[in-house]
N, C-alpha and C positions, 0 to 999 in steps of 0.2 A: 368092080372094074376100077380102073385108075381113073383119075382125071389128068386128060391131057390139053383141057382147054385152058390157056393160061388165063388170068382174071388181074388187072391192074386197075386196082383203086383210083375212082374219081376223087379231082380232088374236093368236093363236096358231096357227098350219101345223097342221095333222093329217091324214094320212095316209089318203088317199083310192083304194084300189088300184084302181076303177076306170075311176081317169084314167090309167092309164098304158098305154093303148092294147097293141098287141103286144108291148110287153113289160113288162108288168103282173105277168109268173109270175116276170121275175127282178129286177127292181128294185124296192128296199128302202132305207127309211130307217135300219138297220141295217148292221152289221157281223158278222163272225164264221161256222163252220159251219152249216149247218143240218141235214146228216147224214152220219152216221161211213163214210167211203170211203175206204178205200186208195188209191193210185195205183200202178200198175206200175212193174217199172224195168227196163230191159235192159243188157246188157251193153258198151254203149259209156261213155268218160267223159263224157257231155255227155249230160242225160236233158230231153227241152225235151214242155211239157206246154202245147198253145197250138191256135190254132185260123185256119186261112188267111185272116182278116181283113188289111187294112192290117199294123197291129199287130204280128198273127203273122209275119207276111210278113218285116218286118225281121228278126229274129234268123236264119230259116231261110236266109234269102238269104245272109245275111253267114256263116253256118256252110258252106254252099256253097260260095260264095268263098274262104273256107279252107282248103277239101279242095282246092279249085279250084288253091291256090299249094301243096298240098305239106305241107298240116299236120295229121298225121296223128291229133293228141291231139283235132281239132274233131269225131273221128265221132260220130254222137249216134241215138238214138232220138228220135223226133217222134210222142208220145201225143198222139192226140186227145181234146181238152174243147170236149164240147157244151155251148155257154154256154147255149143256148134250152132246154136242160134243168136246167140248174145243175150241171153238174158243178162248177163255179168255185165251189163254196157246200159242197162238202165236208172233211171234216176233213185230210186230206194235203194238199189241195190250197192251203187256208188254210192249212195251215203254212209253205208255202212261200212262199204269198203274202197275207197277212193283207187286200190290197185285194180279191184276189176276181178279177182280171184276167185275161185272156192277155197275154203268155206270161208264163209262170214257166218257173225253171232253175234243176236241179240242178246242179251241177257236181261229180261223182264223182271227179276225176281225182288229187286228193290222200286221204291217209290220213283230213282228216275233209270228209263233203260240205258245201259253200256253196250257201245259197240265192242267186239272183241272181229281183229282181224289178221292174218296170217296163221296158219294150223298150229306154229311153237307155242304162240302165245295163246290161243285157245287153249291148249294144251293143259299150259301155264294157268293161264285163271281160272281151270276147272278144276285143277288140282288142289291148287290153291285154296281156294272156296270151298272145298269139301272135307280137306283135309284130307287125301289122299292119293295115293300113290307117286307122290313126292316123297322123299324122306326129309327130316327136318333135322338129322343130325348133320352137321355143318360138312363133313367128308362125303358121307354118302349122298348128300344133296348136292353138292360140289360135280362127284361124279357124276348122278345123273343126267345133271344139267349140261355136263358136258357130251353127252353124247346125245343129247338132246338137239344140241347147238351142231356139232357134229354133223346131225341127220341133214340139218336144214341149209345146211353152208354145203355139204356134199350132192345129195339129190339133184340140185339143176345139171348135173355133172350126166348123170343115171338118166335123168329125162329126157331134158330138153338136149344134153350132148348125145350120148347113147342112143337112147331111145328116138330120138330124131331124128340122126341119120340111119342109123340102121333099119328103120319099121315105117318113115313116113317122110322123108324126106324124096320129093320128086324123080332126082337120082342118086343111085347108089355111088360113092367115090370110096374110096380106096383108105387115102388118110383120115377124114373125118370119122371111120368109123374103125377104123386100126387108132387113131389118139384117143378116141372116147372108149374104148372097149378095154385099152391097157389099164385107162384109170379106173375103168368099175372094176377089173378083175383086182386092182389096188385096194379098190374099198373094199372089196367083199377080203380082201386076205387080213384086213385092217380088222375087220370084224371079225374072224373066224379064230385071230390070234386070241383076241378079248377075249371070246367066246372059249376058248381052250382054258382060261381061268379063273371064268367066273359063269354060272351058272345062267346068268343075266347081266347085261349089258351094263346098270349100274351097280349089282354085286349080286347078293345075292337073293337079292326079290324082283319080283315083274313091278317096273313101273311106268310113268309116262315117254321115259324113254327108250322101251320096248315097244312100246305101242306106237311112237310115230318113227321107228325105222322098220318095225315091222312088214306095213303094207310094201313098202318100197321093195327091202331088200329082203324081206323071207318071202317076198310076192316070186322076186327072181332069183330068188332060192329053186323056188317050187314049182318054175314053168311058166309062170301067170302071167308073166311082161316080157311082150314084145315076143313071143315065140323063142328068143335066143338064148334058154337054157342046155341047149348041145353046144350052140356058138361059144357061148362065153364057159365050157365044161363048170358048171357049175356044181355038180356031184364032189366035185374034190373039195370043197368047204364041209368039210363034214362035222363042224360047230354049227357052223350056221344053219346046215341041215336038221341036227340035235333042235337047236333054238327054234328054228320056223316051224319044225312040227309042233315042241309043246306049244308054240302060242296057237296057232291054225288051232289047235284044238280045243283053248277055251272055249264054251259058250257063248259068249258075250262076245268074245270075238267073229265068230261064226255070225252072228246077229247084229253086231255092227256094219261087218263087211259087206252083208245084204242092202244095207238104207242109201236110197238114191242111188240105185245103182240100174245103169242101161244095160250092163253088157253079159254075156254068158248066157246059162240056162235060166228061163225062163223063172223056176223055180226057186232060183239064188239072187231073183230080183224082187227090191221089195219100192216101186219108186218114191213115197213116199210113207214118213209113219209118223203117226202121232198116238196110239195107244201102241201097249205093249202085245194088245192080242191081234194088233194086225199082221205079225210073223206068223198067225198058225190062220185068221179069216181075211186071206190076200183079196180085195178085189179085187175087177178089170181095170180100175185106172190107178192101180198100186203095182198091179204086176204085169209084166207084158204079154200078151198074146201066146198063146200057143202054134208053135211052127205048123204052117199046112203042107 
């Protein structure tokens, strides 16, 4: 529907938490803890505290894909943070990450721990670190990083514009989701051109900048966000279609996309993992309930 109610700016913003529809409990014109919480830590180098959003999704994947070549320093525990409770608003967890986000990353693997935070730059230091799927010829690296950067300047566009008016926002209006809809069909055409020349996003290997535009936008390639795969005719990308299926079907990715994750079937939930054999001996507070 349109909006017909006109809205004239006060002339100073004040903080209205009624208007923040479902998620009213955790968004704040603020910064900082709001109460004192430890965070666990397990016994691998790599302690990742996140939650199977988008988001989440990259770091997990790419840590996968590391075990996946052989690299034995990426095993890691995968703490879940319920962000619709606020976990992300406690004091360890703000230390780690002063924005409050998923994911945040420990990195244990040296004598002092490194915080690692926002998903590019986990990305970035895992890749880094391992010596892979970065490329390190100065073009191909150049590439990558740009559509790396890319992902992460465009997505708030996809979520929080798109994806928030159209899927969760209290009411539906008309322009908010006619301006954010035109833009994602932008990006997805942006990608699909790419994708008509080159096999992968920074040429012709899968690397970290597959992986975190992946969740995002072969998620809504494939139906996965937000229902509005007929909304936004997304069939007519049919690069990006080509692209989202071979990654959907790595491995690793399959096994990434599972960790921390609440939502779907039961069975595509793994909510935490700290050994590699908890993807096949799920228990009851790894994976969710069975629907009665």
């Amino acid at each position: 529907m349109s909006d017909t109610t006109v809205y004239t700016p006060p002339k100073v913003w004040t903080w209205n938490k009624a208007n923040g529809g479902q998620f009213a409990n955790i968004n704040r014109p603020i910064a900082g803890a709001t109460h004192d919480k430890e965070l666990p830590v397990g016994r691998h180098p790599m302690q990742l505290y996140s939650l199977g959003t988008p988001n989440g999704q990259k770091v997990t994947i790419l840590l996968e894909e590391l075990l996946a070549l052989g690299h034995a320093g990426a095993e890691y525990d995968a703490w879940l943070i319920k962000i619709g409770q606020g976990d992300q608003f406690g004091s360890a967890f703000v230390a780690i990450n002063p924005n409050s986000k998923i994911p945040a990353l420990h990195d244990r693997s040296g004598p002092k721990p490194i915080r690692v935070f926002e998903s590019g730059a986990i990305l970035m230091h895992l890749a880094e670190k391992f010596g892979a799927l970065l490329p390190t010829e100065p073009a191909a690296r150049a590439e990558c990083l740009s559509w790396l950067f890319w992902q992460m300047g465009s997505a708030p566009y996809l979520g929080g514009g798109f994806g928030h008016f159209y899927a969760y926002a209290p009411a539906k209006f008309e322009y908010a989701i006619d301006r954010f809809a035109m833009e994602t069909k932008r990006q997805l055409d942006v990608l699909d051109r790419r994708l008509a020349e080159s096999e992968y996003l920074g040429g012709a290997d899968y690397t970290i900048a597959d992986i975190a535009v992946w969740p995002w936008y072969g998620g809504l390639a494939k139906g996965l966000l937000y229902g509005a795969g007929e909304f936004l005719a997304v069939h007519e990308y049919k690069n990006v279609q080509r692209w989202a299926d071979a990654i959907g079907a790595r491995p690793a990715v399959k096994r990434g996309r599972m960790v921390n994750r609440l939502q779907g079937a039961p069975a595509a939930q793994l909510h935490e993992r700290h050994e590699a054999s908890d993807f096949d001996t799920k228990t009851q507070d790894k994976v969710a309930p069975a629907a009665t």
